[in-house]
C-alpha positions in Angstrom: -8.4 20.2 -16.3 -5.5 21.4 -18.7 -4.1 18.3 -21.1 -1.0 17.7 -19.6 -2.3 17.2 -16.2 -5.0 14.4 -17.7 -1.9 12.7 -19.8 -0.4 12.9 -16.1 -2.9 11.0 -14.4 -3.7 8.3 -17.4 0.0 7.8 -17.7 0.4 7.1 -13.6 -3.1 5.1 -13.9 -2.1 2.9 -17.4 1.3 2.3 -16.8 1.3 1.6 -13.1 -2.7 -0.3 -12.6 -1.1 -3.4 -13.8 2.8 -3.3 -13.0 3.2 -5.0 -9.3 3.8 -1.2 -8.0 0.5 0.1 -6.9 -1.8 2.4 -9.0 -3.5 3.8 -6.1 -0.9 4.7 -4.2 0.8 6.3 -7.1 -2.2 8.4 -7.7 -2.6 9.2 -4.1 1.3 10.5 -4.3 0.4 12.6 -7.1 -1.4 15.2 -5.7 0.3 15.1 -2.6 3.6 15.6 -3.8 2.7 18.0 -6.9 0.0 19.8 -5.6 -2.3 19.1 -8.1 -5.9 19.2 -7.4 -7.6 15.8 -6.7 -8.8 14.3 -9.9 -12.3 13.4 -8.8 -14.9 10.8 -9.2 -15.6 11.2 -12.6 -12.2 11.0 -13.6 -11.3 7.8 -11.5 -14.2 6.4 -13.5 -12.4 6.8 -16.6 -9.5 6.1 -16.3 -10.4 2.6 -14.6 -12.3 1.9 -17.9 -9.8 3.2 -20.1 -7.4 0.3 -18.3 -9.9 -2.0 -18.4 -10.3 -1.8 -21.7 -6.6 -2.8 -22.4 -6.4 -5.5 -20.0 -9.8 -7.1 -22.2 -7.6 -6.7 -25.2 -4.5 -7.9 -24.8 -6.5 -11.0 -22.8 -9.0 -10.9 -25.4 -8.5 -15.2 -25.9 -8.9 -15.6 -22.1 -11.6 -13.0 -21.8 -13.5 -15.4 -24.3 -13.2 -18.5 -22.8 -14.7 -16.8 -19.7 -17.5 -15.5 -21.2 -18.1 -18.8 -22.7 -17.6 -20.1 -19.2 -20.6 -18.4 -17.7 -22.3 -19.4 -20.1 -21.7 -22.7 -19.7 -22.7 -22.1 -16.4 -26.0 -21.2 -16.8 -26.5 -24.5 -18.7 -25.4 -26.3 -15.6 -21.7 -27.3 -17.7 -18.5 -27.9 -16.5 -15.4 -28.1 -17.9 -12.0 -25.6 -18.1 -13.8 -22.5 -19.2 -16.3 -23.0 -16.9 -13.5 -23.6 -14.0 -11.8 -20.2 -15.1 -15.1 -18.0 -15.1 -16.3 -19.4 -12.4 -12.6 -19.2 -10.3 -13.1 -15.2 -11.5 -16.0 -14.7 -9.6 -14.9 -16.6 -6.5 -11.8 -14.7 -6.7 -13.4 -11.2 -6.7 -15.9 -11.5 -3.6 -13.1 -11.0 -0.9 -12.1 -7.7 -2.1 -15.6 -6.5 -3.0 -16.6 -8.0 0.9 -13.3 -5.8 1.9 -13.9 -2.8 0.3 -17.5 -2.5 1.2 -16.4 -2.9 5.3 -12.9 -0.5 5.0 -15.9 2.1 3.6 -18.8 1.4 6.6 -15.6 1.8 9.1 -14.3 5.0 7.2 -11.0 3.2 7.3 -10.1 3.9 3.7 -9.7 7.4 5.0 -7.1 6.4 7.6 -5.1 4.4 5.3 -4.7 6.8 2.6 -0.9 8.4 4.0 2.2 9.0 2.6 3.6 6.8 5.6 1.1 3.4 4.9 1.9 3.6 1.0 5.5 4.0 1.7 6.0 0.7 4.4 3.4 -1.0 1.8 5.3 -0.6 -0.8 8.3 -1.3 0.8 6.9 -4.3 2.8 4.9 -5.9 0.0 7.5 -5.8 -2.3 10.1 -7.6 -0.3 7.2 -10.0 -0.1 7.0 -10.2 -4.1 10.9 -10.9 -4.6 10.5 -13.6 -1.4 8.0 -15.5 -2.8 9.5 -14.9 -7.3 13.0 -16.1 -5.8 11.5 -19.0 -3.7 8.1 -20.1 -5.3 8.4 -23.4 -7.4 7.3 -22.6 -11.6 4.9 -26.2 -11.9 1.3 -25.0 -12.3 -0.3 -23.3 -15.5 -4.3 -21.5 -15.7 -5.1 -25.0 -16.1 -4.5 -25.9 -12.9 -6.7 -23.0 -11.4 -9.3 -24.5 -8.9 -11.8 -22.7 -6.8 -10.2 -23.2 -3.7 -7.0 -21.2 -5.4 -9.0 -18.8 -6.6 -10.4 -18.1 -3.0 -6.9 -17.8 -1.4 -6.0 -15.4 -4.4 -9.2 -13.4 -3.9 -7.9 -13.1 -0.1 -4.7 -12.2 -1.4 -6.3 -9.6 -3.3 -8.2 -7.9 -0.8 -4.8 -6.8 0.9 -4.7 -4.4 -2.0 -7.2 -2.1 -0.2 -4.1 -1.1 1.6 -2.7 2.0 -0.4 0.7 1.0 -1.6 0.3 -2.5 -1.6 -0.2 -3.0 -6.1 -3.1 -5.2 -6.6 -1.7 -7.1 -9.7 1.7 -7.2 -7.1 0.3 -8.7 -4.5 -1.9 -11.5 -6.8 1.2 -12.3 -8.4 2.6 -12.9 -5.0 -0.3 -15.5 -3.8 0.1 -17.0 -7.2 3.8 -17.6 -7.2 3.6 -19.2 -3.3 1.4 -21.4 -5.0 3.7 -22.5 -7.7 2.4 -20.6 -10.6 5.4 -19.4 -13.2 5.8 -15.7 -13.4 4.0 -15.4 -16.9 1.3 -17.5 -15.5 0.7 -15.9 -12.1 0.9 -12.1 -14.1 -2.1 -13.8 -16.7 -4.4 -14.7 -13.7 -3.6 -11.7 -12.0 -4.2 -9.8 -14.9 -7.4 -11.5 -15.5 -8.6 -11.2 -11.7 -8.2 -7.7 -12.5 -11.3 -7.5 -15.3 -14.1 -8.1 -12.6 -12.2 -6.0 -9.8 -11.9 -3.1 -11.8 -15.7 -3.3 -12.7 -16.8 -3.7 -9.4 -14.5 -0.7 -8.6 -15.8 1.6 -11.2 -19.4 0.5 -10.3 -18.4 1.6 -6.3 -16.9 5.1 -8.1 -20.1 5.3 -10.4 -22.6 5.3 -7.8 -20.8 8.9 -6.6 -21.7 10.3 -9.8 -25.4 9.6 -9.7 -27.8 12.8 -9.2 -24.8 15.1 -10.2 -24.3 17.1 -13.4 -21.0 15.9 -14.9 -22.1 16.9 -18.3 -18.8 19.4 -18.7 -16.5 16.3 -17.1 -17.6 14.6 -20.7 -14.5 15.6 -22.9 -12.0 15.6 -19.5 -12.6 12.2 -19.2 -12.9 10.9 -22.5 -9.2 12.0 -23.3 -7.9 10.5 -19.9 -9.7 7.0 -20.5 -7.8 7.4 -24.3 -4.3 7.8 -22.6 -4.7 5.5 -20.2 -6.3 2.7 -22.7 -2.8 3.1 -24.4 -0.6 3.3 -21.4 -1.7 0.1 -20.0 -1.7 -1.6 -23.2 2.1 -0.6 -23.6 2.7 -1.8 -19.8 1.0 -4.9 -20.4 2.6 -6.0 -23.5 6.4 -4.6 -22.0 5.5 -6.4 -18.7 4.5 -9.7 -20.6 7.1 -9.9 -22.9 10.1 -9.4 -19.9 8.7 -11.7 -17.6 9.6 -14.5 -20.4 13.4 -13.9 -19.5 13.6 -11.0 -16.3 12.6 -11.7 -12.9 10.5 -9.0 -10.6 13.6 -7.7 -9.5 13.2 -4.4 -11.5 9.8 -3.6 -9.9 10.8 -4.7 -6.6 14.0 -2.4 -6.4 11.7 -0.1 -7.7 9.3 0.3 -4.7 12.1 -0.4 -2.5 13.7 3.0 -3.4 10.2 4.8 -3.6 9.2 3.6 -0.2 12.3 4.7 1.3 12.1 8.2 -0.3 8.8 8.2 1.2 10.0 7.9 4.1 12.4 10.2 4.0 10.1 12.7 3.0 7.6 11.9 5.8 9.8 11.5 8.8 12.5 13.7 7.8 
């Protein structure tokens, strides 16, 4: 795949993964609009661990206490590390239940349109500004329980739904629950460590048996870009939400959905 095309796709993957604006229906769009060849497995693969890889990071304190959480675990502790790593793994088994039955049914294939992403985006957005103008700012990580995490990790599994923005639509469930916007974004973001690897696990199992040996340096250099996309969205997103609102992003994918539309029904 020429450079440009693999700066393309780590650029749409980094910048947009963790922005409330969807990442997978971005990267659908791409090819459907440009006319780009689809990226492939191997690719996908990549550039989920190049984002994951930023998202670890930036959240490198957070990621720590985690770890240190299932450890804790294991030696039968409880305590606030323990609560977040074990709230992480509650919160990931709805999408992973989710994505395993939309792929028995063969529905992912139905749901990846131009039309879905466009009234997701659209729909799910409205939802995000509802919920950031309305939502009360009262709880912190601290406050995390399990039964939270579960109703985020339902929240989550709407994601499946191209167009919808993972990190969006936690953010939503988070501020409904009262979270503060830099809050909600930091458990989003950190619901997003175990997703993604369950994700590139799913992707990886595609690749066994095959001979990707060529796909080495492709995706290499797209993991590379979008390691440093998403760690310049992250940081950009972080440091805004201390004084913007989500309005940006929301009038954002109210005017892509409704060139979507325009573009599928017109």
């Amino acid at each position: 795949m020429a450079l440009w095309q693999l700066l393309l796709l780590a650029l749409v993957q980094g910048v947009t993964e963790f922005l409330p604006i969807s990442s997978s229906g971005h990267l659908i769009l791409l090819p459907s609009l440009t006319g780009m060849a689809d990226q492939g497995t191997a690719l996908d693969v990549a550039l989920h661990f190049g984002t994951l890889g930023a998202v670890i990071l930036y959240f490198r304190d957070e990621v720590a206490r985690a770890l240190r959480g299932y450890v804790g675990l294991a030696r039968r502790q409880w305590g606030p590390d323990e609560r977040l790593a074990a709230g992480l793994a509650v919160a990931t088994v709805p999408v992973i239940v989710a994505g395993l039955l939309l792929t028995i049914t063969g529905m992912n294939d139905l749901l990846r349109s131009v039309a879905v992403i466009a009234w997701a985006t659209i729909g799910f957005g409205l939802l995000l500004w509802w919920f950031d103008r309305k939502g009360a700012e009262i709880k912190t990580l601290s406050d995390w329980s399990l039964g939270q995490a579960l109703q985020l990790g339902l929240w989550q599994a709407v994601a499946l739904i191209p167009g919808t923005s993972r990190s969006g639509i936690c953010i939503t469930g988070a501020r409904a629950m009262g979270y503060d916007r830099e809050e909600a974004a930091r458990i989003a973001m950190l619901m997003s460590i175990p997703t993604i690897l369950a994700s590139a696990a799913l992707l990886s199992l595609d690749l066994a048996g095959g001979d990707h040996a060529g796909q080495l340096r492709d995706a290499s250099i797209a993991a590379g870009f979008a390691f440093l996309a998403a760690l310049a969205a992250l940081a950009l997103m972080m440091r805004l939400l201390r004084s913007v609102s989500f309005l940006p992003y929301v009038i954002y994918r109210i005017v892509l959905g409704l060139a979507l539309l325009g573009y599928v029904y017109l």
